[in-house]
VMD Tcl script that draws the C-alpha trace (Angstrom):
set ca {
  {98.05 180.31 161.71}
  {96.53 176.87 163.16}
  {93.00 179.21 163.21}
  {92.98 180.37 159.31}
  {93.85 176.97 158.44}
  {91.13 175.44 159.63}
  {88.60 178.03 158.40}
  {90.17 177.56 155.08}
  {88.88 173.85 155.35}
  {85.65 174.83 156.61}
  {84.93 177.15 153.69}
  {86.25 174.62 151.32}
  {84.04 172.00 152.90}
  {81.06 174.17 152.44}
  {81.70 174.96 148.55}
  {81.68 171.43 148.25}
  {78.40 170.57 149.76}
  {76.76 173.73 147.89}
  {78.10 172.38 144.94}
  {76.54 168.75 145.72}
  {73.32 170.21 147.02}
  {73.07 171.93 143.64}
  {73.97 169.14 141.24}
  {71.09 166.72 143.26}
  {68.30 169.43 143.16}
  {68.97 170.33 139.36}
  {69.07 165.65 138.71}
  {65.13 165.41 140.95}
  {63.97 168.65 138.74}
  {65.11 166.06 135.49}
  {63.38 162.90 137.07}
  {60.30 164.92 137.96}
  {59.73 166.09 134.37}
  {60.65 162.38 132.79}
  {57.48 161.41 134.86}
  {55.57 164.30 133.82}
  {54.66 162.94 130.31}
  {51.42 162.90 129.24}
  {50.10 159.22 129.05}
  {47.62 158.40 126.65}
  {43.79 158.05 127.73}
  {42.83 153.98 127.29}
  {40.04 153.26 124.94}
  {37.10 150.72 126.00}
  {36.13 148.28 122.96}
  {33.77 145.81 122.85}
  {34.72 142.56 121.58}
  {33.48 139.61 120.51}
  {35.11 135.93 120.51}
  {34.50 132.92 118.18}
  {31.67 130.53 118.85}
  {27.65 130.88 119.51}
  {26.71 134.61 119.09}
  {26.73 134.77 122.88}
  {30.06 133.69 123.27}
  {33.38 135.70 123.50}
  {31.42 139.25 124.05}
  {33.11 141.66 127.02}
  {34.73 145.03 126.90}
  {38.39 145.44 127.58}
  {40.37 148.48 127.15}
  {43.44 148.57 124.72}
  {46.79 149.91 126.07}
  {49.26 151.73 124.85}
  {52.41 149.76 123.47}
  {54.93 152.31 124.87}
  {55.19 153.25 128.86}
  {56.84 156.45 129.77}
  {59.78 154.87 130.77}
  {60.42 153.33 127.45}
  {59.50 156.39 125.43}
  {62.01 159.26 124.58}
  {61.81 162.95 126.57}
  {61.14 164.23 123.39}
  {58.12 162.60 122.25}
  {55.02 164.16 121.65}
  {52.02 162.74 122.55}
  {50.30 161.96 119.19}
  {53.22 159.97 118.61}
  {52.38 157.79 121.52}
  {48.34 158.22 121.01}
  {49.20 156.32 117.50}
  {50.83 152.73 118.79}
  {47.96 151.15 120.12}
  {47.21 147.66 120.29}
  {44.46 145.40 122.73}
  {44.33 142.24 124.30}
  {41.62 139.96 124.07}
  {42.26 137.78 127.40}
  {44.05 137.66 130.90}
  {47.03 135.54 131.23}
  {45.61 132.46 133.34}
  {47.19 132.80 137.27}
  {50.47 131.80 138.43}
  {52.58 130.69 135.47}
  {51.03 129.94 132.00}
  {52.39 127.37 130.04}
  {53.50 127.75 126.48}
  {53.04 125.40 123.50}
  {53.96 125.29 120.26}
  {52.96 122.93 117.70}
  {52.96 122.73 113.82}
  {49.80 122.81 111.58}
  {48.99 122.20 107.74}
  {46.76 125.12 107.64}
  {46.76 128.96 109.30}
  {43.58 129.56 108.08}
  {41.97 125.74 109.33}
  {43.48 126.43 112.70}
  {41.95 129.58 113.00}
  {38.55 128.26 112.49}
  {39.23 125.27 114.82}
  {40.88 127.26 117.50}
  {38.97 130.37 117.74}
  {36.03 129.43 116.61}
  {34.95 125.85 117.57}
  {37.34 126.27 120.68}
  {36.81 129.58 121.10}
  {39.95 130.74 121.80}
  {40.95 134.54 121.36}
  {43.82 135.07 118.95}
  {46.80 136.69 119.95}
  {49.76 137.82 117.84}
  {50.04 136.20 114.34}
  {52.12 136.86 111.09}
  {52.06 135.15 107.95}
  {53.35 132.13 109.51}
  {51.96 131.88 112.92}
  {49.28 132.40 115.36}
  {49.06 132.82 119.19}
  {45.86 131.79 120.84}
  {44.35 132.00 124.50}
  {43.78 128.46 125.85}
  {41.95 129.78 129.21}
  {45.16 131.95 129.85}
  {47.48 129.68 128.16}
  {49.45 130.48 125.08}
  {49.38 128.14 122.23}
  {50.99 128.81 119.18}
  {50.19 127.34 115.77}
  {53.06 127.11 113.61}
  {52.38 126.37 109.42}
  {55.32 123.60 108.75}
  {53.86 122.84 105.01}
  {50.68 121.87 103.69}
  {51.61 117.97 103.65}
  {51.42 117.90 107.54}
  {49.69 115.44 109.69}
  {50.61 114.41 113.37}
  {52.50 111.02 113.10}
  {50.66 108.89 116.29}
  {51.79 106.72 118.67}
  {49.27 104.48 120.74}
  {49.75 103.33 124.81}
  {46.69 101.88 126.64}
  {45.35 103.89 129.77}
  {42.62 102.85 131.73}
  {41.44 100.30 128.77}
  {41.59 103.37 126.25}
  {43.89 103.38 123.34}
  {45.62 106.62 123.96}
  {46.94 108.52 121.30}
  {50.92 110.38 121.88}
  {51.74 113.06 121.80}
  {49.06 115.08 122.83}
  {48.30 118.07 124.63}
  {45.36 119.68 126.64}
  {43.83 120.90 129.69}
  {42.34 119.67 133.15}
  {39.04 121.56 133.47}
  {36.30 121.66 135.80}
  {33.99 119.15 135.60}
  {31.07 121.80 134.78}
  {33.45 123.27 132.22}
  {34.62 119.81 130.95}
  {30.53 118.68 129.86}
  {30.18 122.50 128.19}
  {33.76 121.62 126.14}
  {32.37 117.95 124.91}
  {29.41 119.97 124.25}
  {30.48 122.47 122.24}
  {32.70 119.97 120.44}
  {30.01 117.80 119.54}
  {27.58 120.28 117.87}
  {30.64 121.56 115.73}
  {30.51 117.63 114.19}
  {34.01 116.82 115.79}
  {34.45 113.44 116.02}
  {36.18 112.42 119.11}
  {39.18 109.99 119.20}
  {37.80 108.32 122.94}
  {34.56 109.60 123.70}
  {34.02 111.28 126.90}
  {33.81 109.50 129.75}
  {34.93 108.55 133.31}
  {37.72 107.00 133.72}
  {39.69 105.27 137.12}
  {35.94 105.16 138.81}
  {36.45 105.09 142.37}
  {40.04 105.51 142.42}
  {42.12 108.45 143.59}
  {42.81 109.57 140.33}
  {39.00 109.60 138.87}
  {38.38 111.72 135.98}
  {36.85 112.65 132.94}
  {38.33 112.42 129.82}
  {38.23 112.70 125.87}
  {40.41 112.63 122.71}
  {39.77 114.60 119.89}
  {42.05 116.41 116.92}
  {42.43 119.32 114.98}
  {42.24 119.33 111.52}
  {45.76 118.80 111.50}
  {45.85 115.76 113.40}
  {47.30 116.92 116.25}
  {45.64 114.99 119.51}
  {44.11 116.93 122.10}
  {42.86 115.38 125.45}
  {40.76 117.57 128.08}
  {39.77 116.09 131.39}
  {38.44 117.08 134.76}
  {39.45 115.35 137.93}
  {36.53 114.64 140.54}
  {38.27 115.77 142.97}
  {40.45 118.61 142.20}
  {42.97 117.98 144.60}
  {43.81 114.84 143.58}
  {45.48 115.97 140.43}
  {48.54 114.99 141.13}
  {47.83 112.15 143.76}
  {51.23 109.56 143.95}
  {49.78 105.90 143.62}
  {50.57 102.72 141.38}
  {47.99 102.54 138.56}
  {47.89 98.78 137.36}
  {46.75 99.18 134.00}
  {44.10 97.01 132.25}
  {44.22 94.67 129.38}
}
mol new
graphics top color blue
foreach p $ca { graphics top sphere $p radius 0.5 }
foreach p [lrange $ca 0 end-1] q [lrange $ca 1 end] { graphics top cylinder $p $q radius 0.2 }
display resetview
């Protein structure tokens, strides 16, 4: 009696585990065919950015706005082939800032941003545009046509320095091509560029311009990169 009960366990035990082996071999056949769907062949486009006619010009591919983990089993592949979109620049490494600010004019900004800046749009609606700022995502926001940035003044380095204001720290190379570019688009510039704390940890170059929405943007480059954020006492100038 002690024997057939334990046989009776040992066949139950095995029904079980056929069972399970069952149930996980028909759940891989699913998975396997969920990553069996087609994906959609990328298309290379050639581009070209605002600015000089040999500005902004490279080839990226577009990519598809659904991934097959996102998209049903039971989507066909023209359905997919259809929602397309393309990006125009590379997020800039590590973590890109964001920065939203209001504007008097989509259609002003556009020209000032992607053309004199040359800065590739982004997303945009009726009401707002994204823009690449060397990886960085800015965001012009229409507020109403009456507009204009409201400025404060502090003195740095013997410069009245507009606030708020916003910008970059660039290479010093890319910081001469900027005031450059600026220049020949008949920008006039707020502080012109120039070198400021000479000799000092901090030593840069700087200038002030604004868009045509009065909004104050500063670019600099530091001499010596490292030194960006170099802990000292500044004593400012009268």
């Amino acid at each position: 009696q002690h024997y057939m009960t334990m046989k009776l366990q040992y066949l139950a035990m095995l029904s079980l585990s056929l069972r399970f082996i069952g149930s996980a071999s028909s759940r891989a056949m699913w998975v396997n065919s969920r990553r069996t769907l087609p994906s959609t062949a990328l298309i290379g486009l050639k581009l070209r950015g605002g600015g000089d006619d040999n500005d902004g010009v490279f080839e990226r591919p577009s990519r598809d706005i659904s991934s097959s983990s996102t998209v049903a089993a039971s989507a066909s592949v023209d359905d997919v082939a259809e929602k397309k979109y393309v990006t125009l620049d590379d997020p800039a490494p590590g973590s890109p800032f964001h920065y939203a600010f209001p504007v008097h004019s989509l259609d002003e900004a556009k020209q000032f941003y992607g053309t004199i800046l040359g800065c590739q749009e982004g997303r945009s609606s009726e009401k707002w545009q994204d823009y690449s700022l060397h990886g960085h995502q800015i965001v012009c926001h229409w507020v109403g046509n009456d507009y204009r940035c409201v400025d404060y003044y502090n003195p740095v380095d013997g410069d009245e320095v507009p606030v708020p204001h916003a910008g970059l720290a660039l290479t010093v190379e890319e910081f001469h091509a900027l005031a450059e570019r600026v220049e020949k688009a008949g920008v006039e510039f707020i502080i012109e560029p120039h070198l400021r704390f000479q000799g000092a940890p901090g030593e840069q170059w700087t200038m002030f311009f604004k868009d045509p929405s009065g909004n104050n943007l500063e670019f600099k480059a530091m001499t010596k990169v490292e030194n960006l954020f170099a802990k000292y006492n500044v004593v400012d100038s009268d």
